[in-house]
KESE-860615 format. One record per residue (C-alpha): residue number from 1; residue in one letter; z, x, y. Coordinates in nm, 2 decimals, padded with zeros to 4 digits. Layout:
<nodes>
<node NUM,'a',<Z,X,Y>>;
...
</nodes>
This chain:
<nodes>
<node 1,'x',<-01.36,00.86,01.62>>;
<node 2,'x',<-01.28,00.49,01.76>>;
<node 3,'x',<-00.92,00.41,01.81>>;
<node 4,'x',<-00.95,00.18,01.51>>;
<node 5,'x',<-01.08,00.44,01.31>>;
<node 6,'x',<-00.83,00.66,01.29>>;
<node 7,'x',<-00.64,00.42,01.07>>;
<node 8,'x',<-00.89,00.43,00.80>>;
<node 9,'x',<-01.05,00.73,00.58>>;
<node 10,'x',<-01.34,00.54,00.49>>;
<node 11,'x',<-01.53,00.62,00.16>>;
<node 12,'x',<-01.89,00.48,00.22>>;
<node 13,'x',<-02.13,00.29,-00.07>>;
<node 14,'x',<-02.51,00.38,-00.14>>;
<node 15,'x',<-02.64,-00.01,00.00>>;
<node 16,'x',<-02.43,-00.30,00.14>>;
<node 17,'x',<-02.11,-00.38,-00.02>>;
<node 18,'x',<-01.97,-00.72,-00.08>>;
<node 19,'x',<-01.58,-00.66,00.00>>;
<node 20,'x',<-01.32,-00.40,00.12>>;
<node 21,'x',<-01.07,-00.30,-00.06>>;
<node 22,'x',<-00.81,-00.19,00.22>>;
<node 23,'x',<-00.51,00.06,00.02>>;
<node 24,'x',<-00.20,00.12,00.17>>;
<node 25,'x',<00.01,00.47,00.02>>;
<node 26,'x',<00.39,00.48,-00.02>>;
<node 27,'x',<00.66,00.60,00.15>>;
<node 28,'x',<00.61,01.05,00.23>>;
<node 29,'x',<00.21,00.95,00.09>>;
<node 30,'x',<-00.09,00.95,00.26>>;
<node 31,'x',<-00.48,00.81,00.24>>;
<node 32,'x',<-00.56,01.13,-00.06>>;
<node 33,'x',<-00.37,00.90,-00.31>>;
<node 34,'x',<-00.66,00.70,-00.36>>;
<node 35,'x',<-00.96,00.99,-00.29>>;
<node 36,'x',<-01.10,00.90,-00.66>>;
<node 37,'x',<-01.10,00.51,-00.68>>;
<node 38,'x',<-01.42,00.48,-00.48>>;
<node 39,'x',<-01.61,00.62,-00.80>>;
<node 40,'x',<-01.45,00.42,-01.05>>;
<node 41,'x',<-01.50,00.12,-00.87>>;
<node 42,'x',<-01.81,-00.10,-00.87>>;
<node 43,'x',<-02.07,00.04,-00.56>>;
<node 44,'x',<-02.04,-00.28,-00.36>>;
<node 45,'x',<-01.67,-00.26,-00.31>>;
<node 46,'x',<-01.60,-00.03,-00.02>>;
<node 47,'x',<-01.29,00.15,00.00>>;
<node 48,'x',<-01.07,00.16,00.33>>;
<node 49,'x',<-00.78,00.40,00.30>>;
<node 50,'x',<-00.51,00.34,00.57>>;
<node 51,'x',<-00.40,00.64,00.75>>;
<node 52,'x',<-00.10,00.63,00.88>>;
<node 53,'x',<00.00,00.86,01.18>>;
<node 54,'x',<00.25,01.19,01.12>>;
<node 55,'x',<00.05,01.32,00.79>>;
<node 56,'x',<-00.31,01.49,00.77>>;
<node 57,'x',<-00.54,01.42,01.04>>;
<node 58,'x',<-00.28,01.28,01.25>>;
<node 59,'x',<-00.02,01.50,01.22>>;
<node 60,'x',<00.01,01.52,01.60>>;
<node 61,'x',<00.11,01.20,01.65>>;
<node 62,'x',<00.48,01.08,01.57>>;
<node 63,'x',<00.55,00.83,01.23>>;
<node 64,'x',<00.60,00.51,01.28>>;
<node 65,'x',<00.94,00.37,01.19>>;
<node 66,'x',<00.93,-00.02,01.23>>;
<node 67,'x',<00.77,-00.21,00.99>>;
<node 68,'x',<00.69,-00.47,01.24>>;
<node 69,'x',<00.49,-00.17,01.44>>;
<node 70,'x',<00.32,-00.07,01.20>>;
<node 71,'x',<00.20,-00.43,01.02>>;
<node 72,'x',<00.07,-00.50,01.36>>;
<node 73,'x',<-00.13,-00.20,01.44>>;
<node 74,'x',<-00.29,-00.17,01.08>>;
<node 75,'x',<-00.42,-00.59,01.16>>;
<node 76,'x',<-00.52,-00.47,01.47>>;
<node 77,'x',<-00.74,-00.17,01.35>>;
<node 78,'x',<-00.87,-00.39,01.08>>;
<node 79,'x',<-01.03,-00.64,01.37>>;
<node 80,'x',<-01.36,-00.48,01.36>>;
<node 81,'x',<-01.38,-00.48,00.99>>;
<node 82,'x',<-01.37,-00.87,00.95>>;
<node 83,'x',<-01.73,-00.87,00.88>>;
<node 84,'x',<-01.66,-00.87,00.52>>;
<node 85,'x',<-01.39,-01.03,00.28>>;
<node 86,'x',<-01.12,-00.75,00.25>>;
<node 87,'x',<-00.87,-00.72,-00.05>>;
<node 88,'x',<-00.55,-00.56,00.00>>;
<node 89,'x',<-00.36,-00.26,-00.26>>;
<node 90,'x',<00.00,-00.15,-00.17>>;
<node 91,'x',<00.20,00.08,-00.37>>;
<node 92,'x',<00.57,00.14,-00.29>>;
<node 93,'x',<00.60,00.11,00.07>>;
<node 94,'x',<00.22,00.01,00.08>>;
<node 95,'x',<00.29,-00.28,-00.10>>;
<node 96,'x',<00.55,-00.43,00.18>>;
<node 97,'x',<00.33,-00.28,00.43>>;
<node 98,'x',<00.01,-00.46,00.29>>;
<node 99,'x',<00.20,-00.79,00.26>>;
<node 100,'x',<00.28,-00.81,00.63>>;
<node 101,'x',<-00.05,-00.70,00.76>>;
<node 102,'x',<-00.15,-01.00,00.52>>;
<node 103,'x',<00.10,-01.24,00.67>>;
<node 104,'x',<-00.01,-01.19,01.06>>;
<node 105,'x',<-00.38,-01.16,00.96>>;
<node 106,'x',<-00.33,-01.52,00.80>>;
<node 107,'x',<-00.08,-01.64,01.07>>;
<node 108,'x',<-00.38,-01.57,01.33>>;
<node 109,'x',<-00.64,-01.73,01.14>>;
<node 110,'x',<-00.86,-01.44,01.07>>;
<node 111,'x',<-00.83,-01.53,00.71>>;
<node 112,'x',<-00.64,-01.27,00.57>>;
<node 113,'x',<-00.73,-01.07,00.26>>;
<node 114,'x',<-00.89,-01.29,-00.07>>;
<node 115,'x',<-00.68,-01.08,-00.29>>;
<node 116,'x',<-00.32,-00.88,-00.24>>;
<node 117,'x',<-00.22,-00.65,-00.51>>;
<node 118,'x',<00.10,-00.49,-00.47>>;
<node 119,'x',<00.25,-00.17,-00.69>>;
<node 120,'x',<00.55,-00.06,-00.76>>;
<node 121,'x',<00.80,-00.24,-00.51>>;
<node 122,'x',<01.02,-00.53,-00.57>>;
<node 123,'x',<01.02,-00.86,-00.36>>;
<node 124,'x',<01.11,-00.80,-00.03>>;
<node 125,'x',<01.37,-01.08,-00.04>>;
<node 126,'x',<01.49,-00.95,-00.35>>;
<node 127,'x',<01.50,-00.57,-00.27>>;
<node 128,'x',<01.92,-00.36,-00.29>>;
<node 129,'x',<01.99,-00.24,00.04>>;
<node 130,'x',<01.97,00.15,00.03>>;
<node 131,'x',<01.99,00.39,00.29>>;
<node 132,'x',<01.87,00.73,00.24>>;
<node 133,'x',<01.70,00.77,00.52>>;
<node 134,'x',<02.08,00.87,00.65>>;
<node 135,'x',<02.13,01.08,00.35>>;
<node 136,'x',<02.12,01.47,00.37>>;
<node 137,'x',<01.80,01.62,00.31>>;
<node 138,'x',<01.87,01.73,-00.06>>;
<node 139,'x',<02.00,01.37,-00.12>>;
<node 140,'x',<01.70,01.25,00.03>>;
<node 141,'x',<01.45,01.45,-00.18>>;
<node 142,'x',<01.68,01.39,-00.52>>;
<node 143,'x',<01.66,01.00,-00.46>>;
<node 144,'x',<01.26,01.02,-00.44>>;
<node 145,'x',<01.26,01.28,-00.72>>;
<node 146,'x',<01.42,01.02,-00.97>>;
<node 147,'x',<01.13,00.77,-00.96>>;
<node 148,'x',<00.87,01.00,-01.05>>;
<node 149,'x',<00.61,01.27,-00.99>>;
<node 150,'x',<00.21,01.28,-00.86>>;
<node 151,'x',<00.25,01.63,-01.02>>;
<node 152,'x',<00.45,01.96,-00.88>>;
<node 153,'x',<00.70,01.97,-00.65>>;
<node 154,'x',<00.63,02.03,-00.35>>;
<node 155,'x',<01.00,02.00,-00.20>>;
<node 156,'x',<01.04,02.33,-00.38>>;
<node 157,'x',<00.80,02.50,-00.14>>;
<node 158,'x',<01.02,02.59,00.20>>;
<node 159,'x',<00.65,02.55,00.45>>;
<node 160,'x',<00.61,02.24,00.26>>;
<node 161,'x',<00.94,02.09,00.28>>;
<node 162,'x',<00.98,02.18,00.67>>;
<node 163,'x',<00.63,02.00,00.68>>;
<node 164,'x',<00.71,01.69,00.50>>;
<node 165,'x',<01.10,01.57,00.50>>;
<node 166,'x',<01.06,01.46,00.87>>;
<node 167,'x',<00.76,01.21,00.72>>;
<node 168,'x',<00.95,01.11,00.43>>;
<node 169,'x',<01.25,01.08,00.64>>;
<node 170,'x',<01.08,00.85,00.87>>;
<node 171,'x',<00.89,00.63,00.61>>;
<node 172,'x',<01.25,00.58,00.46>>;
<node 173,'x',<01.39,00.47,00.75>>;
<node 174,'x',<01.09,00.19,00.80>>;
<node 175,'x',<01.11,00.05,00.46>>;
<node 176,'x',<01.50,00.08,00.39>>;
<node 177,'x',<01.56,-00.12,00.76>>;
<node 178,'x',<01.28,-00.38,00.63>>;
<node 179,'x',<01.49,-00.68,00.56>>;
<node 180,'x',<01.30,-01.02,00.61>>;
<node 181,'x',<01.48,-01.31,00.59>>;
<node 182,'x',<01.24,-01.61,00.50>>;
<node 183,'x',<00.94,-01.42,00.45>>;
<node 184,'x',<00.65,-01.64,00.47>>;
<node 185,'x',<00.42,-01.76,00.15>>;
<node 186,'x',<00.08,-01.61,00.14>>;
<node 187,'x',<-00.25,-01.84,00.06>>;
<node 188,'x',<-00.40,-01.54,-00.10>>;
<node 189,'x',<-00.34,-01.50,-00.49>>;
<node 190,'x',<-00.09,-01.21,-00.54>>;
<node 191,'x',<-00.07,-00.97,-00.82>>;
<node 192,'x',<00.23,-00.75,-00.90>>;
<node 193,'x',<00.21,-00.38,-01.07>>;
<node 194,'x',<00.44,-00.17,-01.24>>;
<node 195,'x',<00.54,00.16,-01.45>>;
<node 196,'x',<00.70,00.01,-01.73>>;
<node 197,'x',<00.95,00.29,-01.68>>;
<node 198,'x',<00.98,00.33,-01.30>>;
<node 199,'x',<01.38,00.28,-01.22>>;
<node 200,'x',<01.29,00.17,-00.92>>;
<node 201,'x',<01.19,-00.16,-01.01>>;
<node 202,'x',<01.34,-00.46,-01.17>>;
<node 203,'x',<01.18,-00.72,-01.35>>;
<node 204,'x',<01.25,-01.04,-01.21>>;
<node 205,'x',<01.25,-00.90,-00.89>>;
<node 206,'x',<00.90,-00.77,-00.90>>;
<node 207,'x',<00.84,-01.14,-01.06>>;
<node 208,'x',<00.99,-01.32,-00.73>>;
<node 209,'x',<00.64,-01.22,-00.54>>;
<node 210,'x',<00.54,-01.52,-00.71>>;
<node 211,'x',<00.74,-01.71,-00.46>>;
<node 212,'x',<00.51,-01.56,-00.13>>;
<node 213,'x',<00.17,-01.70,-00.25>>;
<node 214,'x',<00.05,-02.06,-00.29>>;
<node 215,'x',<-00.27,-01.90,-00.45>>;
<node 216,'x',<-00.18,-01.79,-00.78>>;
<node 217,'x',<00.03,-01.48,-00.90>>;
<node 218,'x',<00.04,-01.27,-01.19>>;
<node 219,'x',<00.17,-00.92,-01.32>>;
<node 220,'x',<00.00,-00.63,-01.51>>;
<node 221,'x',<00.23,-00.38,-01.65>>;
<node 222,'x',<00.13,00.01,-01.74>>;
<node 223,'x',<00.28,00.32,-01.92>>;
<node 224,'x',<00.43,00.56,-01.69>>;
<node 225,'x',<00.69,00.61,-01.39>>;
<node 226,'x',<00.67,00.49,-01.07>>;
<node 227,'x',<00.39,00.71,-00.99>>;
<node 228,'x',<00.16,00.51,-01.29>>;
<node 229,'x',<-00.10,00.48,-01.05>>;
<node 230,'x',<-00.23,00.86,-01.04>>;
<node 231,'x',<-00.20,00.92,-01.51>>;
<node 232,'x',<-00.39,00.54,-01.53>>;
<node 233,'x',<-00.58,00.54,-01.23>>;
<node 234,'x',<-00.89,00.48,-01.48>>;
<node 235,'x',<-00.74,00.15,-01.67>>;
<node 236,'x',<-00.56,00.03,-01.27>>;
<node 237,'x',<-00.92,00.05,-01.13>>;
<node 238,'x',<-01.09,-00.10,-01.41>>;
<node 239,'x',<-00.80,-00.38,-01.41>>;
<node 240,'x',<-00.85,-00.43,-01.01>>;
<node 241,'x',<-01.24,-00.43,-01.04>>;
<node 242,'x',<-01.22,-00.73,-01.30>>;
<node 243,'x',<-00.93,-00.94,-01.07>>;
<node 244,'x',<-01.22,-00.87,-00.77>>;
<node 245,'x',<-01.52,-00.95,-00.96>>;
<node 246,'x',<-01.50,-01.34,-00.88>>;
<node 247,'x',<-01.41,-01.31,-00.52>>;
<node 248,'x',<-01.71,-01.47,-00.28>>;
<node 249,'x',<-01.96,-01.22,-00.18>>;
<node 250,'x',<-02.18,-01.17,00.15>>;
<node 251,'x',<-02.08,-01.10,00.52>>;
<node 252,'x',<-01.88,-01.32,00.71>>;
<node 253,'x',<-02.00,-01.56,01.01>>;
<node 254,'x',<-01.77,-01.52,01.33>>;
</nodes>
């Protein structure tokens, strides 16, 4: 597997597709959070998972705890992927994570995504400092128990809490000590997501990503907790193929 590879479980379409749809998981997640939205969507969007190291396949290799770090990497790995128009989906963490990777891919003039849509995470300029990355472990677990479920626990296992509190831990510490000061405004059109009953999210902040983008911004609410996505994965992916049915199609020219 190529260097930039390994950043991306790639979910392949019967002919040529028109646009990637690049998703980035939340905070203790990883690429299986999105496993069923290549067959929901429309066969010319391809789907590139981001992989982020510590969890699954590169378990071996330590987390990443700098947003700046990881932002960068992620644009790096996308290089040889610039072939076609890409669209960007970040969920909790993802969604910060996706927005940065979109502000150095524009800053260096490779375009940047036609699309960002971000879920479940406020602003980043209008985010509450927290800082449960310090907490004890229980503390820890509790504060990401309150926003929601996927389904089970798995906490409550002992081999799977050994396995996974040092990647939630770390993925905490990322976005809690992700505090940017003037971020910049995207030319891509933003659109904001949300549970309408995920505590974690507030409104107007979620609204203020209307102040990154010069392109056009909107927000689509759904029924459920902060983990909406995985109960209304069917209506999401039906909502995102719509918002990427206009979007230019055909391969670039470099």
């Amino acid at each position: 597997m190529t260097a930039s590879g390994i950043w991306f479980r790639r979910y392949a379409r019967t002919g040529v597709p028109r646009l990637r749809l690049v998703c980035f998981p939340h905070a203790g997640g990883n690429a299986q959070l999105f496993h069923g939205w290549p067959s929901r969507l429309p066969a010319d969007i391809e789907v590139l998972a981001v992989r982020y190291p510590g969890r699954q396949e590169r378990m071996g290799e330590p987390c990443v705890e700098s947003m700046d770090e990881l932002a960068g990497r992620i644009s790096e790995a996308l290089v040889p992927y610039g072939d076609l128009p890409t669209a960007f989906f970040g969920h909790s963490m993802g969604a910060a994570v996706a927005y940065e990777v979109a502000v150095r891919q524009e800053a260096a003039g490779a375009g940047g995504p036609v699309r960002v849509l971000l879920s479940g995470r406020n602003a980043p300029h209008r985010t509450s400092p927290t800082a449960l990355h310090r907490a004890a472990d229980d503390v820890l677990v509790a504060g990401v128990s309150r926003l929601g479920t996927l389904g089970g626990d798995p906490y409550a296992v002992p081999e799977l809490r050994e396995l996974l509190l040092p990647v939630l831990r770390s993925d905490y510490r990322l976005i809690e000590t992700y505090h940017p000061h003037s971020p910049v405004a995207l030319r891509a059109p933003i659109v904001a997501y949300q549970g309408d009953r995920d505590p974690g999210i507030a409104y107007e902040r979620l609204r203020a990503w209307g102040e990154l983008t010069t392109g056009g911004f909107a927000v689509r609410t759904f029924a459920g907790d902060h983990f909406y996505l995985a109960p209304r994965e069917a209506e999401l992916t039906a909502d995102i193929a719509e918002r990427l049915a206009p979007v230019p199609t055909g391969p670039r020219t470099r």
